[in-house]
C-alpha positions in Angstrom: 0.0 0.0 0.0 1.3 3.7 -1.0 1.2 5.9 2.1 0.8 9.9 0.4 3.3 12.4 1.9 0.6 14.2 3.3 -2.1 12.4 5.4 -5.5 13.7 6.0 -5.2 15.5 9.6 -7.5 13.7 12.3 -10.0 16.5 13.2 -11.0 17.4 17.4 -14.4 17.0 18.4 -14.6 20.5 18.0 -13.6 21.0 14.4 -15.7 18.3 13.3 -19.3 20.1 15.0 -18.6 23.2 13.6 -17.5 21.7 9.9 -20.6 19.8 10.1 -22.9 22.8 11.4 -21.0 25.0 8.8 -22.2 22.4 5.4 -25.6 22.0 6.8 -26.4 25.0 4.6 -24.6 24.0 1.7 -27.8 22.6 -0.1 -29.6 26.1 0.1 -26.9 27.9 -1.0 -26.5 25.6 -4.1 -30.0 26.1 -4.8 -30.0 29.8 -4.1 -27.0 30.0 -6.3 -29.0 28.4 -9.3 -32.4 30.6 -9.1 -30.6 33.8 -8.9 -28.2 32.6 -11.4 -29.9 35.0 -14.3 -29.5 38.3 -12.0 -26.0 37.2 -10.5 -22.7 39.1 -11.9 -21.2 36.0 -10.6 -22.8 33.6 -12.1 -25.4 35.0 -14.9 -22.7 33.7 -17.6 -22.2 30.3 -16.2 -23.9 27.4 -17.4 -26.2 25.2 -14.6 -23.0 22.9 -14.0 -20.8 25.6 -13.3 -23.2 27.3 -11.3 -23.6 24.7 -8.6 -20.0 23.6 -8.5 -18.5 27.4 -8.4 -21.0 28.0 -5.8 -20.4 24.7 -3.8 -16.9 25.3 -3.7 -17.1 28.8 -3.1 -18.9 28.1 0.0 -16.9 25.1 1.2 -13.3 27.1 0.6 -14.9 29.9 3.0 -16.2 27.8 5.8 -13.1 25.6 6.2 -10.2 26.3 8.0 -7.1 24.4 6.8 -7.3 21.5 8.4 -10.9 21.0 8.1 -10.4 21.6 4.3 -7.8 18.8 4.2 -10.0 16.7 6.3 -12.6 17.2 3.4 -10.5 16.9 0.5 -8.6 13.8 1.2 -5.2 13.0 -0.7 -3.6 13.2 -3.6 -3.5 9.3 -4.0 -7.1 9.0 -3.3 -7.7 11.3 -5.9 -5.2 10.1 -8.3 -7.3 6.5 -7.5 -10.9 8.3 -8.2 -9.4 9.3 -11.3 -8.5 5.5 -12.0 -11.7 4.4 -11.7 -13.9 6.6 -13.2 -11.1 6.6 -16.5 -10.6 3.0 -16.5 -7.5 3.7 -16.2 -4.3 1.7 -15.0 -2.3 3.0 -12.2 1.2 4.0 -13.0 3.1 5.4 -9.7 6.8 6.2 -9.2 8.1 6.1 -5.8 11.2 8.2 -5.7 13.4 10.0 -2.7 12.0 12.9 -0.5 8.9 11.3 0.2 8.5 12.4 -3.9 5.9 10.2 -6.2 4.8 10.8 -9.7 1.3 9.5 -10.4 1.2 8.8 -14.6 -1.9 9.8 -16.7 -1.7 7.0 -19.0 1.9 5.5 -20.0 4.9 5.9 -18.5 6.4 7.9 -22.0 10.1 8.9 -22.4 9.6 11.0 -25.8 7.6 13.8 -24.4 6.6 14.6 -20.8 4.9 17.0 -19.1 5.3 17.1 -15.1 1.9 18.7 -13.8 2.1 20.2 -10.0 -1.4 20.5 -8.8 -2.8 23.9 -7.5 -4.3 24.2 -4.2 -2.8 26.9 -2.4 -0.4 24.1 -1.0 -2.8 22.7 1.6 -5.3 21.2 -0.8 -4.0 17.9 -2.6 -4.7 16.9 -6.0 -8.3 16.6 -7.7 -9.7 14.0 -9.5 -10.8 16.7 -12.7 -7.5 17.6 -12.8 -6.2 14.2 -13.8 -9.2 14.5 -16.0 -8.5 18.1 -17.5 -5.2 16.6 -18.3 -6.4 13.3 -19.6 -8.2 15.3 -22.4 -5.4 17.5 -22.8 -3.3 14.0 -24.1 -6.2 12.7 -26.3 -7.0 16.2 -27.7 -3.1 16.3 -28.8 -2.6 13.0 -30.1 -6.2 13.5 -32.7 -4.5 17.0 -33.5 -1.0 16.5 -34.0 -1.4 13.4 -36.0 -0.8 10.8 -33.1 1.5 13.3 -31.4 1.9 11.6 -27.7 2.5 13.4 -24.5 3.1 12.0 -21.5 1.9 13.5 -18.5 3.5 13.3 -14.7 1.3 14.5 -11.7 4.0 15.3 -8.8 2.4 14.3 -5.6 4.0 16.6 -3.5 3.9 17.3 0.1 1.0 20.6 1.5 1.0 22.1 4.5 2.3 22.0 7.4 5.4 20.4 5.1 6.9 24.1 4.1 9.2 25.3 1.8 11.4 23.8 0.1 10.3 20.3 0.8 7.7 20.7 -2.2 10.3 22.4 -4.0 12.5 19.5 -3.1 10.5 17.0 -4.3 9.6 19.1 -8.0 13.5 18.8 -8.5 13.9 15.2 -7.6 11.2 14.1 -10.1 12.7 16.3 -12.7 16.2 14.7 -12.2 14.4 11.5 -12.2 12.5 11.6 -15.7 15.7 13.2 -17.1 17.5 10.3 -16.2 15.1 8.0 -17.6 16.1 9.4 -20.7 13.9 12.2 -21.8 15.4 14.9 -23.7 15.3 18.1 -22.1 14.0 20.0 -25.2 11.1 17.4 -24.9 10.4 18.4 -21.4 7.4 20.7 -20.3 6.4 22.4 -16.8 2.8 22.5 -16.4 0.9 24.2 -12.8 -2.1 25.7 -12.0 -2.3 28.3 -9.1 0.2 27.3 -6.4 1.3 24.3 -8.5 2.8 27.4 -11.2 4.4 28.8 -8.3 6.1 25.6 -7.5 7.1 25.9 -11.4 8.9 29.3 -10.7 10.2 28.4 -7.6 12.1 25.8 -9.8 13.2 28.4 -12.5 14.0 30.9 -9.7 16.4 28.3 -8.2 17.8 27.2 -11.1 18.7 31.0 -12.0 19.5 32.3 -8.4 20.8 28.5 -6.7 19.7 28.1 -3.0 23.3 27.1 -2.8 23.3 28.6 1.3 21.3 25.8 2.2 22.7 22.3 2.0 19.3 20.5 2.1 18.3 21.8 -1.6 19.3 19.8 -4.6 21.0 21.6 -7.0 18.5 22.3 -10.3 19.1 19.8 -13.4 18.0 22.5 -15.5 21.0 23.3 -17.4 21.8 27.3 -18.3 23.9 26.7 -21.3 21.3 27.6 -24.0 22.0 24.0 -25.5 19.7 21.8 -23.0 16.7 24.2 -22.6 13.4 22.5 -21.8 10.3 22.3 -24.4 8.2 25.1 -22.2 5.9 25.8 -19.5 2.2 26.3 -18.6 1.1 28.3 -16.0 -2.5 28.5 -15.1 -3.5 31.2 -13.0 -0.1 31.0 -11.5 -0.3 32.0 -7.6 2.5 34.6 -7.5 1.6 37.4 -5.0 0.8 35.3 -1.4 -0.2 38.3 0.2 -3.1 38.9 -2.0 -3.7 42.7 -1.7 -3.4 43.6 -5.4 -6.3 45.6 -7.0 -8.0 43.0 -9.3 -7.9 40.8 -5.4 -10.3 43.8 -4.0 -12.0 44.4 -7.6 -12.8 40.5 -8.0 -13.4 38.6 -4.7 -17.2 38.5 -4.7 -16.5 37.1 -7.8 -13.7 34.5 -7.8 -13.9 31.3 -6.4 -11.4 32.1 -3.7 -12.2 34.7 -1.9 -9.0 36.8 -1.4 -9.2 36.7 2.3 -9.1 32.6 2.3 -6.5 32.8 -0.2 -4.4 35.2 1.8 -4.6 33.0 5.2 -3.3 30.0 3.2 -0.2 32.5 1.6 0.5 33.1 5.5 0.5 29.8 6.2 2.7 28.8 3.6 5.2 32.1 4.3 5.6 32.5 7.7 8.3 29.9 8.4 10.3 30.8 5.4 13.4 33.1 5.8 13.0 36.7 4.2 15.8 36.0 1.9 14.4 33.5 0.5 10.9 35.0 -0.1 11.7 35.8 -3.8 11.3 32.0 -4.3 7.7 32.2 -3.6 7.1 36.0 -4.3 8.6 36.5 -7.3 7.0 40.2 -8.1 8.2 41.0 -4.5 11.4 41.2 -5.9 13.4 44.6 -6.2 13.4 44.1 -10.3 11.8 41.0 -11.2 12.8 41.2 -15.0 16.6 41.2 -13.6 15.0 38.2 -11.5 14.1 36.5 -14.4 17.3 37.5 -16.3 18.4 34.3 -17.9 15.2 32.3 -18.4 15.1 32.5 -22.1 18.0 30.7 -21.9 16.9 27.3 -20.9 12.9 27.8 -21.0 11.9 27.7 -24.8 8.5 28.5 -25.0 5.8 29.9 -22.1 2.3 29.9 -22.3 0.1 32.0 -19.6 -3.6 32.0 -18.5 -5.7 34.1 -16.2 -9.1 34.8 -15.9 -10.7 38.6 -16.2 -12.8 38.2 -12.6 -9.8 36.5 -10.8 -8.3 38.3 -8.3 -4.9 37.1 -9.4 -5.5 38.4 -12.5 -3.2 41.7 -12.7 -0.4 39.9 -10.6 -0.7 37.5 -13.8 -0.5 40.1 -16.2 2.7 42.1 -14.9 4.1 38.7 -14.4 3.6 38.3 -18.4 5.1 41.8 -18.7 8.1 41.3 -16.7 8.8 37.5 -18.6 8.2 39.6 -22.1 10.9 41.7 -21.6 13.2 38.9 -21.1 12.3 36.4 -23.1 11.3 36.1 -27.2 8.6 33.7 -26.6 5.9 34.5 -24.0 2.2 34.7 -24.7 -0.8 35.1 -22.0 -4.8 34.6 -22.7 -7.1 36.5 -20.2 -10.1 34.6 -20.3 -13.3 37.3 -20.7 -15.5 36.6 -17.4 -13.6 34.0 -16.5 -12.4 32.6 -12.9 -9.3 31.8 -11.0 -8.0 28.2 -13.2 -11.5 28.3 -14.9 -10.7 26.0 -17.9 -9.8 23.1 -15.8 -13.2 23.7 -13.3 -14.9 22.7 -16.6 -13.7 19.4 -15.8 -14.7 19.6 -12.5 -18.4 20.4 -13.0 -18.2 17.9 -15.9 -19.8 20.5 -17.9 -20.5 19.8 -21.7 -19.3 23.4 -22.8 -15.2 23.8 -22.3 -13.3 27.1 -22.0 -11.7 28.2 -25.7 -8.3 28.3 -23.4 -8.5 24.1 -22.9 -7.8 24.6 -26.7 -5.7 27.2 -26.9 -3.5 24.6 -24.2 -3.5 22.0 -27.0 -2.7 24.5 -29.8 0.3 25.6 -27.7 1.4 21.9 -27.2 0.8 20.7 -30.8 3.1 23.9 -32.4 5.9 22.9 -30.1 
């Protein structure tokens, strides 16, 4: 039997009354959210799926308090399982060092891989749609790109109270690991959503500015040399600004699934034991001058695809991020979904809705030119 890094957290007596007293309303709220739906600026666009799974979730996110919402949510494994079984699917799990696995979506591949990291503001584990989300992703590609194959590597990392660099760690021992297998680093791709695309640029940031201080961080195998750069990377609503005070955070909470205040308790969470220094790793906008920050990237990162939603309250932190990559790399392109959410495309898959976000394609486009 697989034991996850992070195990569901065994709740007081306390915790579980007042989770339990706190979803008792979650039916009326689900069916309030779907008869005001027409007169809702949060929800008038939305088809009925989306409408009661925005809404649940949007009610659940606020009620719980970390541990309850890992409580709720589970584990990665169990989710990676769920996925199994409602795919078909066989299970394809790596067990690697630092308490590091990487859960396959289909075959094991060593011509093209993509190594997903999971969002969930690093206390929520993986999702069952996002193994789905991903899983059309592959089939999508191979119909397009005339049998095109990608191979895609979920890294079951470890959430919170595991701080960083553990997850960080672990990111950079599965890399290391699927280079070794043999996978060419030009046929390597980053993919993350939310605080799995800050795990992504917590791995570019090392790789440009090395942790080298601290002993217990791997070096990168990303290699600077221009010669070795890796296929690209996909960030999806990347969670860049932890604090969460931007404008588009006050402009869009009653909107976003997330509402900025839940948001910013989880960025607390995750910051508070980490070292000021080493708060660029996590904060990458915090910087003095992130485009000198990001000095280098274009070096060893080929091509970078970026998505946001327009009512997301990460949404200008995304778009400055875009600014500052453009100005130091040739090949950087960002799609601002009109009316859409924080990671909107892959909550398609989630409410198993029948009408998918134009971005889920403009994901495979991206793939299939590279």
């Amino acid at each position: 039997m697989l034991e996850p890094p992070s195990l569901v957290p065994k709740l007081s007596v306390w915790e579980r009354c007042t989770l339990t007293l706190s979803l008792l309303s979650l039916p009326l709220v689900m069916l309030y959210n779907f008869l005001t739906s027409p007169l809702s600026a949060r929800n008038k666009s939305k088809t009925t799926p989306r409408v009661i799974f925005d809404s649940t979730a949007r009610y659940v996110l606020s009620k719980c308090d970390i541990r309850q919402l890992q409580s709720v949510s589970g584990t990665t494994y169990a989710a990676y399982n769920s996925w199994l079984k409602q795919s078909k699917a066989s299970s394809v799990v790596e067990i690697l060092d630092n308490d590091t696995r990487l859960l396959w979506i289909g075959l094991r591949r060593t011509d093209r891989v993509l190594v997903y990291c999971h969002g969930g503001g690093f206390v929520g584990p993986l999702s069952d749609f996002q193994c789905a989300f991903w899983e059309h992703i592959q089939e999508e590609l191979s119909q397009k790109a005339q049998g095109q194959s990608l191979g895609v590597a979920v890294l079951e990392y470890s959430l919170w109270p595991a701080a960083f660099p553990s997850q960080l760690t672990q990111l950079i021992t599965a890399t290391s690991h699927i280079l070794s297998s043999g996978v060419q680093p030009s046929d390597l791709y980053f993919a993350g959503d939310s605080a799995g695309a800050n795990l992504v640029l917590q791995l570019i940031c090392h790789t440009l500015h090395p942790l080298s201080h601290s002993s217990s961080i791997p070096p990168s195998p990303l290699s600077l040399d221009g010669a070795h750069a890796i296929g690209g990377m996909i960030l999806i609503s990347p969670w860049i600004s932890l604090t969460c005070d931007g404008g588009s955070f006050k402009e869009n909470t009653d909107l976003d699934i997330i509402p900025a205040w839940r948001l910013a308790s989880w960025g607390a969470a995750y910051l508070a034991p980490i070292p000021p220094l080493q708060h660029p790793y996590v904060q990458v906008l915090a910087v003095a001058s992130p485009e000198s920050w990001f000095s280098g990237i274009n070096n060893f990162v080929r091509r970078i695809f970026i998505t946001a939603g327009e009512k997301e309250g990460l949404r200008d932190d995304v778009i400055q991020l875009s600014k500052t990559l453009s100005k130091v790399h040739t090949d950087v392109r960002i799609e601002v979904q009109p009316g859409g959410i924080h990671a909107d495309p892959i909550f398609d898959f989630a409410a198993k809705s029948n009408k998918l976000s134009y971005v889920t394609s403009m994901i495979i486009d991206w793939l299939a030119e590279g």
